[in-house]
N, C-alpha and C positions, 0 to 999 in steps of 0.2 A: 504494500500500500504506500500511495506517495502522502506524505505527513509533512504540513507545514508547521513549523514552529513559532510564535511570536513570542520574544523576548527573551532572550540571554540570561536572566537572573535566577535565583536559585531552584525555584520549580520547573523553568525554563531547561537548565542545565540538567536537574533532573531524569524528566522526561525524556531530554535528549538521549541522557545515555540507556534509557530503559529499553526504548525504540529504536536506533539504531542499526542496532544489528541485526532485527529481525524486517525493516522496513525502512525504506527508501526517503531519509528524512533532511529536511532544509530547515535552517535556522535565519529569521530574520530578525535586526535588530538596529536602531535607527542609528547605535553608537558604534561603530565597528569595533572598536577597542573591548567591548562585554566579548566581543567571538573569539577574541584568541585563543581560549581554554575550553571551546568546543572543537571536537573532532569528530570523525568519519561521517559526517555530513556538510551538504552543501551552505554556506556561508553567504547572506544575504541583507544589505543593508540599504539596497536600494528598490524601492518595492516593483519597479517595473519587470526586476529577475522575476519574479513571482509569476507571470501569466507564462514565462516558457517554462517553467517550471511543473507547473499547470496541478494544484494539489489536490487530493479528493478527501481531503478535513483539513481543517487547519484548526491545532491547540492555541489556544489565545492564552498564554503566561504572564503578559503584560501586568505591569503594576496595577490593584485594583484601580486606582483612582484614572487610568488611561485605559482600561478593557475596551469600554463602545470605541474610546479614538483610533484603536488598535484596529478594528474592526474596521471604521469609515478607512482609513491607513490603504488598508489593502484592499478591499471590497472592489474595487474597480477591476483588478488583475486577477478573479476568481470564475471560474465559471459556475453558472446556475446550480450545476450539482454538487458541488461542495459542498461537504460538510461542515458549518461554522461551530466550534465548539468554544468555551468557558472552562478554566477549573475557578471560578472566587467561589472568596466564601462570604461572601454579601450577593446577593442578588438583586438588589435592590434597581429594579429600573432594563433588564434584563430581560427579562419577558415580553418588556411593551418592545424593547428595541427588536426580539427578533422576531417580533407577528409585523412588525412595522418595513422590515428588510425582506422579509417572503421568501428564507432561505430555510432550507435543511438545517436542525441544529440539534445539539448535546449540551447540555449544560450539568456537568458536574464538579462535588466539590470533593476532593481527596484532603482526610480532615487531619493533614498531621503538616510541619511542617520543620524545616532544618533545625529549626531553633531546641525544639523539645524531644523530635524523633528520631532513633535511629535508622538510617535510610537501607540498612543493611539487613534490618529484621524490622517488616510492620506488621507481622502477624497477631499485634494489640491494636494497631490501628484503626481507621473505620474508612468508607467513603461515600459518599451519597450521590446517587444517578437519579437528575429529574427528570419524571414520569412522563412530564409533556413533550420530551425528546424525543428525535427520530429513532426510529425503529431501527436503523442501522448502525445509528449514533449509538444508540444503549448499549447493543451488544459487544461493538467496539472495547467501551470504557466499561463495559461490566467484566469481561476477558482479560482485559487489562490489570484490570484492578484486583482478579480474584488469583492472576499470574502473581501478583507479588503480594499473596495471602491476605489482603485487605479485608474485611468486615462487610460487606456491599449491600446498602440500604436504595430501596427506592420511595423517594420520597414526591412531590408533586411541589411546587416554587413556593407554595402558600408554608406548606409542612417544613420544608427546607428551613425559612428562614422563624419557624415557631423554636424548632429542634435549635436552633445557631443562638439564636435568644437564650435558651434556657444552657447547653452545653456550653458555649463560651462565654454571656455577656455576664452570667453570674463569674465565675472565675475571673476573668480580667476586670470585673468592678472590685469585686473580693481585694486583688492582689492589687490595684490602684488605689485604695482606701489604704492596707499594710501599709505600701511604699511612701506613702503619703504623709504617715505619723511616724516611720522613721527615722532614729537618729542611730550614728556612731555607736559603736559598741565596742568597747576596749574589750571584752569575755564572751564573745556572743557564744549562746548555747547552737545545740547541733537544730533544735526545731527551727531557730534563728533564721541558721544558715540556711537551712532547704528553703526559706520562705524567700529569701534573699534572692539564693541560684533562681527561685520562679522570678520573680520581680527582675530581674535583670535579664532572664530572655525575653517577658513580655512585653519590655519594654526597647529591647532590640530590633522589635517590629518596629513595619512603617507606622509612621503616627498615621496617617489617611486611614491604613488598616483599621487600626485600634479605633478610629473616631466613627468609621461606619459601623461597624460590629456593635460600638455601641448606643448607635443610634437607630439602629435596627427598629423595627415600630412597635416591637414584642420587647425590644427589653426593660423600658421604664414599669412591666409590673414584675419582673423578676426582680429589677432592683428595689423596688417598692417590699420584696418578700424577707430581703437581705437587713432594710431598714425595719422592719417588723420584728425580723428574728433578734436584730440588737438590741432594739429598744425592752423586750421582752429579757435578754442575758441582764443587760444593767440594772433593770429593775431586780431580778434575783439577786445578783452581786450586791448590789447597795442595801438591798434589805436581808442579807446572809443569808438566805432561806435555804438550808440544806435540804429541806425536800423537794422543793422546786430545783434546786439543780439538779438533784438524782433523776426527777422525771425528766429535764430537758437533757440530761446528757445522754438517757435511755433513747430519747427518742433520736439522738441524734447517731446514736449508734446503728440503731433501727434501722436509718435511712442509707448508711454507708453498709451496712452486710452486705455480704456477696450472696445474692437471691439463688445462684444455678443452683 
């Protein structure tokens, strides 16, 4: 299969080397300097190489905040049958673009990322294939996905971004509130640390990432659950109530058990 690539950066480069070998893959990238550390495919930063090229999907890896630019980018040098496909993990605005373009499309999000995952083993991983994608698109990136032992959910764009709300905005509200309050620690303990190593990769991320995610339209009542559950801890802590903590700490146990 001919595989177009947009963008050079780390899920970019990823991808590249997944595909590769087993398929006939081009990378374009408007900075040529991101390609030098790509190999065994074709090198592309001028997008009219694109129509002899001629791709029958193109992965869009572009920075969220440039996916649709990425898209208007090349759309000209694409033929009708191509496959337009997405990995973000916002969707936000996605769906109207590709009923609006009248192309063939896949839109999925592979939920892990350099920062926290080992690219070498994602068989904890997950990925999520939306439902409204083509029929050829799916099977593509479900194949794909399940080659490198992924978790393969299908979800529908509405599902997708409920599921992103609750799986990420809580966690990266959670660990932006931590980093937020605090300070130096000449002794830090080891729970310290782990909170730390989180807060330092998640803030590794692009800020644009971090700002959609959590502006998602679902997640002001997650965060609303997070402000609830505190204001309910302070209240035990300030009034010492050893029974009330035994019940919330039960139930918070409850909620973290491993159900299989």
């Amino acid at each position: 299969m001919k595989i177009l690539i947009l963008g050079a950066g780390k899920m970019g480069s990823f991808f590249t080397d997944v595909l590769s070998f087993d398929h006939e893959v081009a990378v374009f990238d408007v900075e040529p300097k991101r390609l030098r550390f790509v190999y065994n495919v074709v090198r592309m930063s001028n997008p009219e190489e694109i129509k002899d090229f001629n791709p029958e999907i193109v992965i869009n890896a572009a920075t969220i905040k440039y996916t649709i630019d990425a898209f208007e980018l090349v759309l000209p040098y694409l033929s009708e049958s191509c496959i337009l496909s997405d990995i973000a993990s916002v969707k936000t605005g996605l769906r109207e673009y590709y009923k609006k373009v009248g192309r063939p499309f896949v839109s999925s999000h592979p939920m892990f990322g350099p920062t926290f995952a080992s690219l070498s083993d994602l068989s904890t991983q997950s990925a999520i294939v939306i439902s409204e994608s083509n029929h050829w698109g799916k099977i593509f990136f479900k194949d794909l996905y399940n080659s490198l032992n992924l978790n393969v959910f299908e979800y529908t764009f509405e599902e997708h971004d409920e599921t992103i709300a609750y799986s990420l905005s809580i966690p990266f509200a959670s660990t932006l509130v931590f980093a937020s309050v605090m300070k130096p620690q000449d002794a830090p303990g080891t729970t310290f640390k782990r909170h730390m190593d989180i807060a330092r990769g998640l803030l590794s991320e692009d800020d644009y990432l971090l700002t959609e995610i959590l502006f998602n339209p679902y997640t002001p009542t997650q965060v609303e659950s997070i402000r609830a559950e505190l204001k309910q801890l302070l209240e035990i802590i300030e009034k010492k109530d050893s029974a009330a903590m035994l019940k919330f700490l039960t139930k918070v146990r409850e909620n973290i058990a491993d159900k299989k």
